[in-house]
C-alpha positions, 0 to 999 in steps of 0.5 A, spaced: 702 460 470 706 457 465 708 450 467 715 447 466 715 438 469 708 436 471 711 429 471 709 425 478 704 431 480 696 429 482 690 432 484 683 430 485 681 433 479 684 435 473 681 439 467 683 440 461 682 447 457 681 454 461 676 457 457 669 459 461 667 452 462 673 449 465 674 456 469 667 454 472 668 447 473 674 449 478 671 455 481 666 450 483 670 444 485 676 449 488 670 452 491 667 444 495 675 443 497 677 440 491 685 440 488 684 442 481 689 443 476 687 446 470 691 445 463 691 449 458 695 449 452 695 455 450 700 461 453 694 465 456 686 464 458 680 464 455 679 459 449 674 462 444 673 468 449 679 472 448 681 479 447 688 483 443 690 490 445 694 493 438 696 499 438 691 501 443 685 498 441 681 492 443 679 486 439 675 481 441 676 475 437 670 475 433 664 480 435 662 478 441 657 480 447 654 478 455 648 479 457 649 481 465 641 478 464 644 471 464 643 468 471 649 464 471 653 470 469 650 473 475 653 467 480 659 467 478 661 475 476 663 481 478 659 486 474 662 492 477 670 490 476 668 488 470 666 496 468 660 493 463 657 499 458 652 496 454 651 497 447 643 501 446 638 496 446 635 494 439 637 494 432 639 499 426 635 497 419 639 499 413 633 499 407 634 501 400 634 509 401 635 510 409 636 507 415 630 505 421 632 505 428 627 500 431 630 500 438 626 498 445 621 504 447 624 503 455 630 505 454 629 509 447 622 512 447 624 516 441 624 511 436 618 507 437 615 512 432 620 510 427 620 502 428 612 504 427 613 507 421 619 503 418 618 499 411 620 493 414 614 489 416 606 490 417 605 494 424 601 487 426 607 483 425 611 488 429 606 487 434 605 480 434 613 480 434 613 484 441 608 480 444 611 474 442 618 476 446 615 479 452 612 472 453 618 468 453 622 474 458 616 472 462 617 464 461 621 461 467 627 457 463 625 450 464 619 451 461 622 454 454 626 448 455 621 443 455 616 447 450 616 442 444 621 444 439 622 446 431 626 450 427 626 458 430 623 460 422 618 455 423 617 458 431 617 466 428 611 464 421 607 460 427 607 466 431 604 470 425 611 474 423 610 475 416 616 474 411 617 482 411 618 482 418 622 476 418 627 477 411 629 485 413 629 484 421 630 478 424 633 473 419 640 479 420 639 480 426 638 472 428 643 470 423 649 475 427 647 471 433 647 464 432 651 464 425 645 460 422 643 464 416 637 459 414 634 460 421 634 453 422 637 454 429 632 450 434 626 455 438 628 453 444 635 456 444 632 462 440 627 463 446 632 464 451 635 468 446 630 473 446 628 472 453 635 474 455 635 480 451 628 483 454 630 482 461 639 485 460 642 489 456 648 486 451 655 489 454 662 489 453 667 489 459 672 495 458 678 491 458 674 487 452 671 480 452 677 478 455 676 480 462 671 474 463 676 468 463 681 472 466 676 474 472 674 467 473 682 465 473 684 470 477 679 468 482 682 461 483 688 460 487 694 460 486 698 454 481 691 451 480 691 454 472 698 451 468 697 454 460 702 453 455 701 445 457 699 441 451 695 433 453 697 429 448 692 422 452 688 420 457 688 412 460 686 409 466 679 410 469 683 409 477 686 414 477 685 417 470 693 418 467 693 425 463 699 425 459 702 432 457 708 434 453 710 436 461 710 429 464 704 425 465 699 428 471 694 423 475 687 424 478 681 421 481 677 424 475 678 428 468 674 433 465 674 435 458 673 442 457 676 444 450 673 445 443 670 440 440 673 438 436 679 437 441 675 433 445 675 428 439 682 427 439 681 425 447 675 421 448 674 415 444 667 415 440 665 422 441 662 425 435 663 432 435 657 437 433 657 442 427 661 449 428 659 455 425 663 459 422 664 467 423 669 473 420 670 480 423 674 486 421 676 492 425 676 497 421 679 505 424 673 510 422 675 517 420 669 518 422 666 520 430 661 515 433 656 520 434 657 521 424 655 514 424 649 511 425 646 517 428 650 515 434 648 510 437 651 504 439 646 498 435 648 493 431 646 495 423 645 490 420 642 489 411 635 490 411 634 489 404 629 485 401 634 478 397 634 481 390 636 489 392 642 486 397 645 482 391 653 484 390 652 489 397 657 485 400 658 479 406 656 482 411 652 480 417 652 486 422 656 491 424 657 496 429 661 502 431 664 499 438 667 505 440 661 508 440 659 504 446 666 503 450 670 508 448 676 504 451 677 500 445 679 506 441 685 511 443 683 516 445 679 521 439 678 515 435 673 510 432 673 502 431 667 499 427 666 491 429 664 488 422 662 480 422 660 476 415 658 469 417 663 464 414 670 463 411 673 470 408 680 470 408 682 473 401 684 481 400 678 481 396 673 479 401 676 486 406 675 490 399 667 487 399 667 488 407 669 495 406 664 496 401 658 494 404 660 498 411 660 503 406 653 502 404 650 500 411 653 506 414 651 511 409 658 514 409 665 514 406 670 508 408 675 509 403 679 513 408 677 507 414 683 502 417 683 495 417 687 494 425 685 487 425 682 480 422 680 474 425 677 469 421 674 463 426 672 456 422 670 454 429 666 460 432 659 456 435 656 450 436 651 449 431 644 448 434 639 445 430 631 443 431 630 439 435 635 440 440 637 437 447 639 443 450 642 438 457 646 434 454 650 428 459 657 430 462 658 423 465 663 419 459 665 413 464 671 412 466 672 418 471 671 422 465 667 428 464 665 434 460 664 441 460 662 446 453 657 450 450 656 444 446 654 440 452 648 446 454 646 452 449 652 455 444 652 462 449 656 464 455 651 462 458 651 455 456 660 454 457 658 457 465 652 452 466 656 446 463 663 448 468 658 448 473 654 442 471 661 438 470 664 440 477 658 438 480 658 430 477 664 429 479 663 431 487 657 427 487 661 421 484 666 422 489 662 422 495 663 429 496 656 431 495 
């Protein structure tokens, strides 16, 4: 609901921002009988989680993906509502003179030959790289958290990968999940990466990414989510004051569910983490799903070695969405996701995107539309080795914080740390 005055009102719990995490912690507290206010400055849900339909097509804000292998998804999704397809398990390797599937032979056994075969690392490394994967699918969690930690470079050299293996497949692949190109992000996160990806497969709602945040506010009572409200402060700690451009709100306890960066602006002396940087482009093929990347819906990604991939362009990945989920095209036509890591807000950088699809793609883009551009500075938290993967939630004062900065960049961690940030509020109260 848009919220008109809020002046005078109160509730048990108030929390800012209704993105996955602030969701999650009122599913939680509305769930122990708590009242909750959610606020939200924006005029919908979702925060970074977001999805445009225009002119018939479906845009997430930034390419982006769920794994139904995520636990916490599990809790508190209906996978059924929410229409999953998943994308084909694997990964697409543009080389020099033609493109190798190296897909997962459960579901593609077809293409273990091509991934034995490809030029893309010794037939040892690709062995020793599958080992090392099922082994952490076979990990339970909290011991891939405990495991002593460095950087997922050092983790893949240490497991006997060679530098090949590493420069055409894992540093691109890797590089489009964590935003990292130098693969300084920490092993521990890495290996719950991997872990979740042999254990699900990455999907996408049919309504888009979108769906995720709209289900979890849907699931809420009535009047309990308040968007276009904008929190200017907070004060007191008995109750905690919550001044908004709609009135001044009391509560027995806040909790700071927004962007980082925002948090800062609320609670004094919190230091907010780096964020990694993203851009996608949309892009209307001319050509069907099935003329492109033998049509199959895997992310591509530049599996030339540094020097032959000077002047292919910036991108990351890309991946002919609509191949996966027809409903993010009209009908008859097809939508290619294209991401490069950092800021490209020039016309000369859509010139460049368009070029390297051209290559990675192996097929003419000259006829193909841009439909939408979303340039993210604050895409993911960066997570550097060594990393704290369970960071406090308790700030003192009755104050409170949820965020994928407070548990893993994913939705996974923003679930998790809503979930973690209701429960120490109820056990405050009394109320556990």
């Amino acid at each position: 609901m848009a919220a008109n005055d809020l002046s005078g009102q109160s509730a048990d719990v108030v929390i800012i921002g209704a993105g996955l995490a602030g969701l999650a912690a009122a599913r939680t507290l509305v769930g122990a009988g708590r009242e909750v206010l959610v606020l939200e400055k924006e005029s919908s849900v979702g925060g970074r989680v977001r999805t445009d339909v225009i002119d018939g097509y479906r845009l997430d804000h930034g390419f982006q993906l769920f794994n139904p292998a995520y636990p916490e998804g599990r809790r508190v999704f209906d996978y059924a509502a929410l229409d999953l397809h998943p994308l084909t398990r694997g990964v697409t390797v543009a080389m020099q003179t033609r493109n190798w599937l190296l897909a997962d032979p459960r579901s593609e056994p077809r293409a273990a030959w091509q991934a034995l075969r490809s030029p893309t690392g010794s037939l040892a490394a690709k062995l020793r790289l599958a080992r090392y994967a099922v082994s952490r699918a076979r990990m339970h969690s909290a011991d891939v958290i405990g495991q002593n930690d460095c950087t997922s470079l050092e983790a893949l050299r240490e497991a006997g990968i060679d530098e090949r293996l590493i420069d055409s497949v894992l540093r691109p692949f890797l590089s489009g999940v964590f935003l990292d190109k130098e693969l300084t992000t920490s092993r521990r996160f890495m290996d719950l990466v991997l872990r979740s990806f042999v254990r699900g497969t990455p999907s996408l709602p049919s309504s888009g990414m979108g769906a995720l945040p709209e289900q979890l506010a849907a699931g809420l009572p009535a009047g309990v989510v308040a968007t276009a409200v904008r929190v200017n402060g907070i004060s007191g700690d008995g109750p905690v004051h919550i001044d908004t451009d709609s009135g001044e709100v009391t509560a027995r306890a806040v909790v700071v569910a927004t962007d980082p960066g925002s948090v800062s602006s609320l609670i004094e002396g919190f230091v907010a983490p780096a964020m990694n940087s993203v851009t996608t482009w949309y892009h209307r093929a001319s050509q069907s799903p099935a003329e492109l990347s033998s049509g199959k819906s895997t992310l591509l990604v530049d599996g030339c070695s540094p020097v032959d991939a000077i002047g292919r362009g910036p991108l990351v990945n890309t991946v002919v969405i609509s191949g996966a989920v027809p409903s993010y095209a009209p009908r008859n036509a097809t939508l290619v996701s294209s991401s490069a890591l950092g800021i490209h807000d020039s016309v000369e950088s859509d010139a460049a995107a368009l070029h390297h699809a051209r290559l990675l793609h192996r097929v003419a883009t000259d006829r193909w539309e841009l439909v939408g551009k979303y340039v993210i500075p604050q895409a993911l938290p960066a997570a550097p080795a060594p990393m704290e993967i369970r960071k406090a939630v308790r700030l003192g004062g009755g104050r409170y914080i949820a965020g994928d900065h407070r548990d893993t960049p994913s939705i996974q961690g923003a679930l998790v740390s809503g979930r973690r940030a209701a429960e120490a509020v109820l056990t405050d109260l009394g109320e556990r």
